[in-house]
Backbone bond lengths (Angstrom), bond angles and torsions (degrees), N, CA, C in turn:
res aa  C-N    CA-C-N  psi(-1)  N-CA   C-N-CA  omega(-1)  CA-C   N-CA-C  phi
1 X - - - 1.465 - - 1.527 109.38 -
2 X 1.382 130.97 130.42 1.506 141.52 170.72 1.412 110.59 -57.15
3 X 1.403 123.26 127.54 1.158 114.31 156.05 1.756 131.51 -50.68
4 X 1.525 128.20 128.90 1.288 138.18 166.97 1.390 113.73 -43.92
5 X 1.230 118.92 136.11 1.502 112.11 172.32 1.056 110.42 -85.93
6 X 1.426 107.95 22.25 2.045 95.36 170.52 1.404 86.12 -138.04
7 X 1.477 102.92 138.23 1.655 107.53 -178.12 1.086 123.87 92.13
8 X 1.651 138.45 161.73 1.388 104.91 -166.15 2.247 87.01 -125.26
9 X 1.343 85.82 133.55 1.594 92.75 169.85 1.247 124.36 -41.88
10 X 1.893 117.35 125.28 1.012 95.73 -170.00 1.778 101.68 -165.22
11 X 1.576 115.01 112.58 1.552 97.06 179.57 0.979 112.23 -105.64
12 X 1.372 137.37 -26.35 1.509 133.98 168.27 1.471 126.57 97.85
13 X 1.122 122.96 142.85 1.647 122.74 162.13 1.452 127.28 -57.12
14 X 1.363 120.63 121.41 1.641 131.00 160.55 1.899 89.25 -9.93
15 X 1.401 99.66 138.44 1.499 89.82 156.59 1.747 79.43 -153.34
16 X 1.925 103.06 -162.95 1.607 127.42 -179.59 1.325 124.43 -147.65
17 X 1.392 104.51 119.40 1.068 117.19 169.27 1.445 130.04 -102.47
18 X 1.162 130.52 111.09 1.721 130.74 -169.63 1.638 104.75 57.26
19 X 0.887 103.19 44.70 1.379 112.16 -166.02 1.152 145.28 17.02
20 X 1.656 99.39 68.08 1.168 131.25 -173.97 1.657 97.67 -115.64
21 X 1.211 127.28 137.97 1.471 138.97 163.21 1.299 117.83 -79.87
22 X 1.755 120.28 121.25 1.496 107.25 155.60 1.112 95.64 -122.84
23 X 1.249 103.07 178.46 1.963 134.12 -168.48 1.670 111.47 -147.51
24 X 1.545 100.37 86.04 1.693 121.40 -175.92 2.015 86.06 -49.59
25 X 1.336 104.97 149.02 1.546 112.31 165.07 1.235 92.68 -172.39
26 X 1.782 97.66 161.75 1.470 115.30 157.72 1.531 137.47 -68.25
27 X 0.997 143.01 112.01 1.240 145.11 -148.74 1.585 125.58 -133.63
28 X 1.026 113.27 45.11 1.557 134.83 -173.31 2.114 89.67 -31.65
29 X 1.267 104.39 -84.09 1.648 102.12 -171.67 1.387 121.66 -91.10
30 X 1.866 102.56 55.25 1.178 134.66 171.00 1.743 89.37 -51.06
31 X 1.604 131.12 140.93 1.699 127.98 141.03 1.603 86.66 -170.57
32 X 1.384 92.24 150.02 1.460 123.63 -164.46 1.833 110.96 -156.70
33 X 0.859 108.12 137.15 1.853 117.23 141.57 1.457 119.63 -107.19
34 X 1.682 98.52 146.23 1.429 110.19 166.28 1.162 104.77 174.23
35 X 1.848 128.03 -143.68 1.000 122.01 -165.35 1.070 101.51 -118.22
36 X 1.471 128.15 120.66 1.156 122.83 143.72 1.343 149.36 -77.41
37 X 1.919 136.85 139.50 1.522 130.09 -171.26 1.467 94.67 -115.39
38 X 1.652 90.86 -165.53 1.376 99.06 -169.77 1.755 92.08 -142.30
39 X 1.438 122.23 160.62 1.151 138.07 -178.01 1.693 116.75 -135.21
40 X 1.046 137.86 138.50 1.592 138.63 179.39 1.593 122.11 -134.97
41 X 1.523 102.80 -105.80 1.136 118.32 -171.89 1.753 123.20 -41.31
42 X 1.262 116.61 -72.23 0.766 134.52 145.73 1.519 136.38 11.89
43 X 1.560 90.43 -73.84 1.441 98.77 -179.60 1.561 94.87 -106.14
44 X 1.451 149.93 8.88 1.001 137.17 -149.43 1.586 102.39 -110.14
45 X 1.374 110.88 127.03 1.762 130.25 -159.93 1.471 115.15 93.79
46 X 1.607 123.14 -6.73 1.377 122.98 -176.41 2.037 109.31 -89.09
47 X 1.095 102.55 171.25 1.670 109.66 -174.06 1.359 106.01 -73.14
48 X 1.398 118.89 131.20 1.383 120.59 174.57 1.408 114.45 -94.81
49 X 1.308 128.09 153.17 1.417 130.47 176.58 1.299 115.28 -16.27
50 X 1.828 121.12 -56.08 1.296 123.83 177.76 0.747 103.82 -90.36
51 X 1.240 146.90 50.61 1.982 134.34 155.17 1.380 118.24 74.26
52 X 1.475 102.77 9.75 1.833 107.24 171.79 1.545 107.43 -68.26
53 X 1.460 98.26 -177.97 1.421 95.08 158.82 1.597 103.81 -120.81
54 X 1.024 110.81 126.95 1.715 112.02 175.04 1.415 133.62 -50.84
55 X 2.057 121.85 114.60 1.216 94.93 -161.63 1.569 77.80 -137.41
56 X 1.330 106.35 115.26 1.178 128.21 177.19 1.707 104.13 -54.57
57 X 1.461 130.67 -17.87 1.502 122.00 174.19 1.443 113.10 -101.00
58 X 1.480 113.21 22.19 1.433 108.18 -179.80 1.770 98.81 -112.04
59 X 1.362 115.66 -178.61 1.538 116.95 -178.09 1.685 104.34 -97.71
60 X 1.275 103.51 93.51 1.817 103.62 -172.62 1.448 105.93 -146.43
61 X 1.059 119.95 -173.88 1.529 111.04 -135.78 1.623 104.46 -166.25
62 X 1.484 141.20 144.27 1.126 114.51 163.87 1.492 82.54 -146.31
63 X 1.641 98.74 148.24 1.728 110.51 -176.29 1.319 107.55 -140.78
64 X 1.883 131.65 -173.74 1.186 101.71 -163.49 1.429 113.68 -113.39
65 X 1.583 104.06 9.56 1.426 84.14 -169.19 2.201 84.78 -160.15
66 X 0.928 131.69 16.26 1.453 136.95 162.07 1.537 115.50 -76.56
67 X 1.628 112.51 130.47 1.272 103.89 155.23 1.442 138.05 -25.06
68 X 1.603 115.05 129.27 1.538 98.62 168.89 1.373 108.02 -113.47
69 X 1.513 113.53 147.92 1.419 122.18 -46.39 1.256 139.65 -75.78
70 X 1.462 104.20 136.91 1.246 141.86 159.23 1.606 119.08 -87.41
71 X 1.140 99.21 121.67 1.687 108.53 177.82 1.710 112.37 -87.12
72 X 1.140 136.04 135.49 1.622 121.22 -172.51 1.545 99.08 -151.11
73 X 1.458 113.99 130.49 1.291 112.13 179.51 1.790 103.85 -103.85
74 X 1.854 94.90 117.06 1.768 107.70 179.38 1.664 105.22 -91.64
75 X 1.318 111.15 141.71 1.476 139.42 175.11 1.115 114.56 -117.24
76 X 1.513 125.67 115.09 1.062 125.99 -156.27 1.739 95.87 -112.83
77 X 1.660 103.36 105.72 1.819 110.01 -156.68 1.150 96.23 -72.12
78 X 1.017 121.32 -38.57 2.152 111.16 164.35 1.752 145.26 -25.63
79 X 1.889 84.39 -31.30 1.701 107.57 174.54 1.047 98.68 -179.91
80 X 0.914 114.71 53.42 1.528 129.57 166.26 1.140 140.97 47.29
81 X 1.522 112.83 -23.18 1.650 127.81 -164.27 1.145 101.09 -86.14
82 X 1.374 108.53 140.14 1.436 155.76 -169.33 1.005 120.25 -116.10
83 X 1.282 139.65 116.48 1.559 147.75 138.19 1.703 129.89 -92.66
84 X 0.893 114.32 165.85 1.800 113.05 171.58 1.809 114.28 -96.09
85 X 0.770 130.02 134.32 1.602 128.35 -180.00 1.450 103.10 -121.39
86 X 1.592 129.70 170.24 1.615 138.49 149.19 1.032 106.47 -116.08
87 X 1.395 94.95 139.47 1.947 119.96 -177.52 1.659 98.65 -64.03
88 X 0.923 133.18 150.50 1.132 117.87 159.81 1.621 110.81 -170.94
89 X 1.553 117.57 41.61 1.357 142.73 -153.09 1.160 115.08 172.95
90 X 1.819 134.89 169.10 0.913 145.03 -141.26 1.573 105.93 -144.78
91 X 1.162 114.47 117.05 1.821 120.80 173.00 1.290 92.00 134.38
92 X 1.345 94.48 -161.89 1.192 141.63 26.36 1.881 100.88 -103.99
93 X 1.723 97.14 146.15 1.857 93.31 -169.07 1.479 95.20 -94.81
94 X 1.236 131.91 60.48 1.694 113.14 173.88 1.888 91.57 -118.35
95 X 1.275 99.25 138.95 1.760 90.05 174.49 1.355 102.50 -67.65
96 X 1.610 106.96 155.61 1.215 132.85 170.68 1.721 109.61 58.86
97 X 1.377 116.42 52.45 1.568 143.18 168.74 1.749 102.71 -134.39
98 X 1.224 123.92 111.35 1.313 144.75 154.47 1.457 123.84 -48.48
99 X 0.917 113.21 -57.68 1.596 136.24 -170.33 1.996 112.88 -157.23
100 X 1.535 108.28 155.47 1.378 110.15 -170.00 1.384 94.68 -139.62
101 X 1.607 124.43 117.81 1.570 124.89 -145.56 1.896 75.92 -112.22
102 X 1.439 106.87 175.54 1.621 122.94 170.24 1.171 94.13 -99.52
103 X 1.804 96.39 138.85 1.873 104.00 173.38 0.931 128.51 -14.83
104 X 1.611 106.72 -49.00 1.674 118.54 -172.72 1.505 119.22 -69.53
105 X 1.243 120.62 -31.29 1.476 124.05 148.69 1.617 146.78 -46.92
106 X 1.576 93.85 -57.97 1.402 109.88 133.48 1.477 148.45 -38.96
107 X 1.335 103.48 -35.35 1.649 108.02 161.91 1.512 113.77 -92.17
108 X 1.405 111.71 -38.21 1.187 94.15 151.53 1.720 159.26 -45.97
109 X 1.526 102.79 -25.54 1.182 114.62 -179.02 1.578 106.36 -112.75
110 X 1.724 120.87 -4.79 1.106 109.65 126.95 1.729 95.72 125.08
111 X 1.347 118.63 14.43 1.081 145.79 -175.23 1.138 140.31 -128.46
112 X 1.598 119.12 10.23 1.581 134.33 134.64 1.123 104.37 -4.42
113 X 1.451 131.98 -99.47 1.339 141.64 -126.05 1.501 89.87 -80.96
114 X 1.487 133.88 -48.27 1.618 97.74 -161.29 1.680 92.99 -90.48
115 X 1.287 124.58 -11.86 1.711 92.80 -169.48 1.438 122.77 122.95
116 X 1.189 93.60 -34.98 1.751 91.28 -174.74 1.524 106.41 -176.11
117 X 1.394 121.60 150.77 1.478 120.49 -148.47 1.816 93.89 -149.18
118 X 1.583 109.55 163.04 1.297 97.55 159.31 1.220 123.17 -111.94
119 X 1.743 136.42 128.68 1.107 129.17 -153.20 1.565 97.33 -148.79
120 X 1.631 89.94 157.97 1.877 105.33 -176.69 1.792 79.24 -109.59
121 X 1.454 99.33 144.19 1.599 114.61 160.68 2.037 96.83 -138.65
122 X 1.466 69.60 154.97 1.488 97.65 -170.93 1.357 135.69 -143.72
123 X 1.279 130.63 93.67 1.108 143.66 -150.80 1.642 93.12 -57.65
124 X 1.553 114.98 147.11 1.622 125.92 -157.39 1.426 93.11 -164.70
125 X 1.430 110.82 160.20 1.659 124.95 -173.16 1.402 114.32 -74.56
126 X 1.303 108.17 122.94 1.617 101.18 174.92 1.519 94.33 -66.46
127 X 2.091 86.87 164.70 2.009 96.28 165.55 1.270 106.28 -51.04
128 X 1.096 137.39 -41.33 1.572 126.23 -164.86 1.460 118.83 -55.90
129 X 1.672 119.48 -41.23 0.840 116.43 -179.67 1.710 124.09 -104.63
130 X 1.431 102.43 26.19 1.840 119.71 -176.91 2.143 82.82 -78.35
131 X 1.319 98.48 130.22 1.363 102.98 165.33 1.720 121.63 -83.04
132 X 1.070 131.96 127.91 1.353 110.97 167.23 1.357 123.26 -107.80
133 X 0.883 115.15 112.61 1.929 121.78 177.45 1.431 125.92 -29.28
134 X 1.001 127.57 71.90 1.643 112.54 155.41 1.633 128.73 16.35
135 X 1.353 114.02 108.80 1.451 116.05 168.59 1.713 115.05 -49.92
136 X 1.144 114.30 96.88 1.860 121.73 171.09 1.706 114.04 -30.79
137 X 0.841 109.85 104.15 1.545 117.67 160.91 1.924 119.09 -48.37
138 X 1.163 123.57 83.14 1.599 146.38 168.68 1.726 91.72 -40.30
139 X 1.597 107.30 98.03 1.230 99.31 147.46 1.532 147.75 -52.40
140 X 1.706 115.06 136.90 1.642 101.25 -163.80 1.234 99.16 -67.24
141 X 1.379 141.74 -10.03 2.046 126.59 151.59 1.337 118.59 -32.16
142 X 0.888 106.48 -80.76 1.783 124.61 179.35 1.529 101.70 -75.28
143 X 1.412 157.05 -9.66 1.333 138.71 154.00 1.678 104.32 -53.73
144 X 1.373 112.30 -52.70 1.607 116.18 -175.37 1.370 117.92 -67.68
145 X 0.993 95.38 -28.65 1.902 112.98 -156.56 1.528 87.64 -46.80
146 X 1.642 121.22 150.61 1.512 136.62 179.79 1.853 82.06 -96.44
147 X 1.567 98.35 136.18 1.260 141.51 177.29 1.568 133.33 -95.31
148 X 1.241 109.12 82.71 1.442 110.10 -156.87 1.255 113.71 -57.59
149 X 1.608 114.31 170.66 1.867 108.90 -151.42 1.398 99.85 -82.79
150 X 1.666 85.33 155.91 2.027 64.48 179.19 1.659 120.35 -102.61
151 X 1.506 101.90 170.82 1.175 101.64 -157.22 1.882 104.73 -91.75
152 X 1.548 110.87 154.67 1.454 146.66 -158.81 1.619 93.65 -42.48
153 X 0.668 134.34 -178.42 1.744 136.94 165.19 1.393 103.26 -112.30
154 X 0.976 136.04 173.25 1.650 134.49 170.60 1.432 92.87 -165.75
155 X 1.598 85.39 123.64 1.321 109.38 170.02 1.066 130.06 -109.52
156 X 1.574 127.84 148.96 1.648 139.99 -148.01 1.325 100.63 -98.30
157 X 1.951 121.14 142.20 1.121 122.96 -175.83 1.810 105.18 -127.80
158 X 1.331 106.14 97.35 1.568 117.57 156.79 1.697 107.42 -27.07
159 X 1.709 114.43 98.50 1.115 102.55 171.77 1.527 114.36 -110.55
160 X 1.368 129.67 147.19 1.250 138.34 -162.35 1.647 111.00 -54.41
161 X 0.838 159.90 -157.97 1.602 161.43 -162.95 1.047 98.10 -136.61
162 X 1.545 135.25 160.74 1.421 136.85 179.69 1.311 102.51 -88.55
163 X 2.031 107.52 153.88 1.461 105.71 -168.66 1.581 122.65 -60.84
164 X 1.329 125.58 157.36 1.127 127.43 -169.95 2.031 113.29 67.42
165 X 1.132 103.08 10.93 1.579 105.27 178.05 1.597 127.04 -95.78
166 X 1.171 120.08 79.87 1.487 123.44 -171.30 1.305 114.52 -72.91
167 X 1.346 97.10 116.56 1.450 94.79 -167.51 2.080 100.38 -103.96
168 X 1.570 95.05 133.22 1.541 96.25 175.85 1.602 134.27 -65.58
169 X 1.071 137.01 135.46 1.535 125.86 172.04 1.432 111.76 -55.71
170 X 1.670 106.61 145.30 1.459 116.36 165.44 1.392 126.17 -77.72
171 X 1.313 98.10 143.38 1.737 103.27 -158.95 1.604 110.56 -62.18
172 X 1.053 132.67 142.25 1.312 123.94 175.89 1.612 119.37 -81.04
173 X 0.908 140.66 162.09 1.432 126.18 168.46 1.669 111.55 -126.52
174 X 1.058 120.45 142.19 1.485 115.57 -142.33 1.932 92.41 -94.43
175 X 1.415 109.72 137.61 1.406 120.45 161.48 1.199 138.33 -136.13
176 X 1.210 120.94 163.40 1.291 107.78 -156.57 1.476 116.15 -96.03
177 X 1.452 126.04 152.55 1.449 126.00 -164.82 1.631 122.18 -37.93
178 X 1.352 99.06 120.79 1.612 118.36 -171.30 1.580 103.04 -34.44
179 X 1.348 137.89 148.45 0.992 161.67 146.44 1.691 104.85 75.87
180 X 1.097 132.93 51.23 1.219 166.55 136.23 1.280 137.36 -20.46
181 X 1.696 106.87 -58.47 1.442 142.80 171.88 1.840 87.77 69.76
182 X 1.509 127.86 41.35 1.027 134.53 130.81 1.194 144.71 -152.92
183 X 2.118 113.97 161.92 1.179 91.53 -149.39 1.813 110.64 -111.57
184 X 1.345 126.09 -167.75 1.069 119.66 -169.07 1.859 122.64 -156.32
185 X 1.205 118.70 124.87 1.338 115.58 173.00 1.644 125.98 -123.74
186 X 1.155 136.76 -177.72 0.895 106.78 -171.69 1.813 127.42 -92.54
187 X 1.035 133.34 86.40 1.374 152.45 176.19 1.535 113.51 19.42
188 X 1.598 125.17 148.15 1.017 105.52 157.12 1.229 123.88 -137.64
189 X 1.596 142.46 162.85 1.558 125.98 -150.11 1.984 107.14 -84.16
190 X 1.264 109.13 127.59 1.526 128.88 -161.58 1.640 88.38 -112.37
191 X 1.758 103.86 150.81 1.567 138.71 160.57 1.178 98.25 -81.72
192 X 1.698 119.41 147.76 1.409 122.18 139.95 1.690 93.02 -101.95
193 X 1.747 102.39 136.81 1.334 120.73 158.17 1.598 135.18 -101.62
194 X 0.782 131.81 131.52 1.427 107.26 157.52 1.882 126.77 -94.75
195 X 1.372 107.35 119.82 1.877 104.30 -165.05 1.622 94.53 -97.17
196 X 0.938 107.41 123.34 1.765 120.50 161.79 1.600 109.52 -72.21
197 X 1.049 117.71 -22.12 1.560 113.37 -178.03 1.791 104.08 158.74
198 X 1.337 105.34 165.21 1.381 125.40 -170.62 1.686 105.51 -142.63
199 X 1.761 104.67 125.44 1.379 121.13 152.00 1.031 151.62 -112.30
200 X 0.941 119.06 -168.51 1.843 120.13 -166.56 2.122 85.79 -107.90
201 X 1.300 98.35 -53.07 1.438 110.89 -175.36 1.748 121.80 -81.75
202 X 1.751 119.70 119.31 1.624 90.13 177.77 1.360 105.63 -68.18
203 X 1.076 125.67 -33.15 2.021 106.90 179.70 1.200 123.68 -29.93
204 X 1.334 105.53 -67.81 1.315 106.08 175.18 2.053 118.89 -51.74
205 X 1.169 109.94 -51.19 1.494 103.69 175.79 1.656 112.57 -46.88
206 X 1.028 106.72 -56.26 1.734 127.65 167.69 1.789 100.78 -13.89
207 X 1.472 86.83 -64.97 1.327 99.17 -155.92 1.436 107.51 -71.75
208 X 1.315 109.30 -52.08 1.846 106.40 164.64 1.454 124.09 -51.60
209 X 1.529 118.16 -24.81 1.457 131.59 158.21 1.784 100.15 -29.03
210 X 1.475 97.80 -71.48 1.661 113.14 -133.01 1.930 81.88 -93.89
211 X 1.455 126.28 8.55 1.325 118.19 179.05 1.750 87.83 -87.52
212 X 1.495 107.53 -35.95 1.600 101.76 -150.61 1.704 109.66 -89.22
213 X 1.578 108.07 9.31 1.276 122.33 -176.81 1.648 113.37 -55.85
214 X 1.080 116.72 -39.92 1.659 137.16 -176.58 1.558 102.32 -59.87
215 X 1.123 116.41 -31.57 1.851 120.85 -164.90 1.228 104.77 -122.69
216 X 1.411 134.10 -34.70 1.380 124.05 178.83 1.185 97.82 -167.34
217 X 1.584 126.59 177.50 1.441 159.33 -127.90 1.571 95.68 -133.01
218 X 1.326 123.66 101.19 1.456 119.39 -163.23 1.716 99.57 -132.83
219 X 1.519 113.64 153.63 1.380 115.44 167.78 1.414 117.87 -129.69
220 X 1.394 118.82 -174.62 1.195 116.52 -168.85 1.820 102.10 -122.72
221 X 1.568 117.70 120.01 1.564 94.11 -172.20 1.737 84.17 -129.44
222 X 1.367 98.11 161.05 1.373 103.57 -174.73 1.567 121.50 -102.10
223 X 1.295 152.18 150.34 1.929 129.30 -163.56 1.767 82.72 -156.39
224 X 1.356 92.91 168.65 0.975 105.76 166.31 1.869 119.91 -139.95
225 X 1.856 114.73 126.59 1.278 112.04 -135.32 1.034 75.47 -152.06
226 X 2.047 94.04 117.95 1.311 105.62 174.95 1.438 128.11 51.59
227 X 1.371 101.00 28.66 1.473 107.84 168.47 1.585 116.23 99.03
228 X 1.545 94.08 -16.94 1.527 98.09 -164.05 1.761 98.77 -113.21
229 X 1.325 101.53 154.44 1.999 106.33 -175.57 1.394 93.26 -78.34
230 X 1.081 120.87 161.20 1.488 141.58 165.73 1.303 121.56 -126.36
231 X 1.371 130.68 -175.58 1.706 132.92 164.52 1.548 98.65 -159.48
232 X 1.589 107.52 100.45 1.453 114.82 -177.68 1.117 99.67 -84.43
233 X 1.815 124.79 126.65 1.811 116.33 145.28 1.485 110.33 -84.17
234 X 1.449 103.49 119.90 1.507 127.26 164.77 1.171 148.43 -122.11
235 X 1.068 119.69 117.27 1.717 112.19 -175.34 1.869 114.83 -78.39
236 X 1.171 98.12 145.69 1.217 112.52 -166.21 1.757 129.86 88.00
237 X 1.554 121.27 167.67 1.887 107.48 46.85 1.299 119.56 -97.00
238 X 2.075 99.26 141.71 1.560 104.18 -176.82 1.729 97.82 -91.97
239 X 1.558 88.35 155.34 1.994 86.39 179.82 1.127 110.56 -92.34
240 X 1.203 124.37 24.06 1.968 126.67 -165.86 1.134 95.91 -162.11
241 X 1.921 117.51 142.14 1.321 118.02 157.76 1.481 107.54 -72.41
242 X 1.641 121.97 -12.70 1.541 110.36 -176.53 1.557 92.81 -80.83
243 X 0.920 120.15 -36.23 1.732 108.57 167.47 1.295 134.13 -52.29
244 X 1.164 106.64 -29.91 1.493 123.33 -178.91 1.424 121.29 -77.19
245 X 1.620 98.70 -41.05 1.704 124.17 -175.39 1.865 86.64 -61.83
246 X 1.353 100.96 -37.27 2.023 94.77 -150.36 0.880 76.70 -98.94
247 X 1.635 157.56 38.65 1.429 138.00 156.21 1.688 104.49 -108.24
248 X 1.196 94.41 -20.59 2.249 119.55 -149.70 2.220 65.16 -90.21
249 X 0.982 92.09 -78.81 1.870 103.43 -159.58 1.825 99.61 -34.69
250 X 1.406 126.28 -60.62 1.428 111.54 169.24 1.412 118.71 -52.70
251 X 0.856 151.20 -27.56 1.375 153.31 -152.16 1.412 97.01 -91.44
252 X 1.409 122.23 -61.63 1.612 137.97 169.13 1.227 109.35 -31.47
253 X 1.497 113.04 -55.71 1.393 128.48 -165.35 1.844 105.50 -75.66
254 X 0.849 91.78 -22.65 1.797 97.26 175.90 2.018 116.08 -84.02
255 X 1.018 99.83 -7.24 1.319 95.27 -174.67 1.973 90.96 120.04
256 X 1.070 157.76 -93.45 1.057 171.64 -149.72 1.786 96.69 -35.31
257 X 1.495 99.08 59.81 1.623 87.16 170.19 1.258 145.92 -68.64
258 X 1.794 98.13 -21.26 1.746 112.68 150.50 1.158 154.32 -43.71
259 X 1.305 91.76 -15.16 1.399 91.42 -162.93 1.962 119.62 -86.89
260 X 1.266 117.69 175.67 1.193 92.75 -171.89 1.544 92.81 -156.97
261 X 1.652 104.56 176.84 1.601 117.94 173.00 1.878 112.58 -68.62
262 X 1.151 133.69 100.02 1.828 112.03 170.55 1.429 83.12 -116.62
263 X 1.373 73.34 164.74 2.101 112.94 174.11 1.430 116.05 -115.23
264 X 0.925 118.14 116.25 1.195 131.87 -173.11 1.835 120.67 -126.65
């Protein structure tokens, strides 16, 4: 991935937090669900991981282990709207938080006020690397070539409905406040899970199944990611993120440091 001309490139060394391990990498077909928060005051005017300065009213982003910058388009599965943000910071460290958007993101996607939302992000092309096509060279054949006349326009006539014909209104589809810089469709109803881990093999899931029997009620579902099959063990669906948080927090506490919040 090219470095951004805003910000300074940057993936970083493995480091630890509460002693938890991450491993900064490049991640072109980065996509995920979970929960996303939001961060402001606080940290807003202080140094960000890459040497920005933090401005809680710009579209920026800090995650825990993506290049900075990284461009990622968030969907906010609640109402759908979507914007693009840049990583350009580090966290967020709370279990079962994905990504931590700037206020201004957050209100944008429409989830200021409570805090935290469920959202798919998705790693997407920075400007640097959007290609732009070359203007085509017009052969001197067709520069000369005689150009036949052109043809009449014809224009379309709204005709009234036949008598006695009630015709119904078109449905509206709901969007979100004009000039925004986000977008919106209409939503659809999402699980919170909690996944203990994902394989290539069902044995192995099997087997983490029947480890997690002692602490909770787990299954085995099968996806396909990035082309490749999987076998997620997951708990749920939970009906509460406070359920979810206290399902994610035992699991942690047991050894299961993987595991995490998805939406499904």
């Amino acid at each position: 991935m090219l470095p951004s001309s805003r910000g300074t490139y940057k993936i970083g060394d493995p480091y630890e937090i509460e002693g938890v391990w991450y491993y900064p990498k490049e991640d072109p077909d980065y996509r995920q669900t979970g929960i996303a928060s939001w961060y402001g005051k606080p940290f807003h005017g202080r140094v960000t991981a890459n040497g920005e300065i933090y401005d809680m009213n710009g579209l920026t982003a800090a995650h825990k282990t993506l290049a900075m910058p990284t461009y990622v388009r968030v969907t906010n599965l609640e109402n759908s709207r979507a914007l693009t943000v840049r990583i350009n910071d580090r966290g967020p460290f709370v279990h079962g938080r994905i990504i931590d958007l700037s206020r201004r993101a957050a209100k944008l996607l429409g989830f200021e006020e409570q805090g935290v939302a469920r959202v798919r992000v998705e790693a997407v092309p920075s400007p640097d690397e959007v290609e732009i096509a070359e203007k085509p060279v017009t052969p001197d054949k067709d520069r000369f070539a005689v150009k036949a006349a052109p043809v009449a326009v014809v224009q379309a006539a709204h005709l009234p409905p036949p008598a006695g014909v009630v015709v119904a209104p078109s449905p509206e589809v709901p969007k979100p406040p004009a000039g925004n810089g986000a977008e919106a469709w209409i939503p659809k109803p999402t699980n919170l899970y909690v996944q203990a881990g994902a394989f290539s093999f069902l044995e192995n899931a099997e087997r983490l199944r029947e480890r997690l029997a002692d602490l909770t009620e787990a299954s085995v579902a099968p996806a396909r990611v990035g082309g490749q099959e999987l076998f997620r063990v997951r708990v749920g669906p939970i009906a509460s993120l406070d359920q979810a948080d206290a399902t994610l927090e035992r699991l942690i506490d047991n050894g299961h440091i993987d595991a995490r919040i998805i939406v499904d």
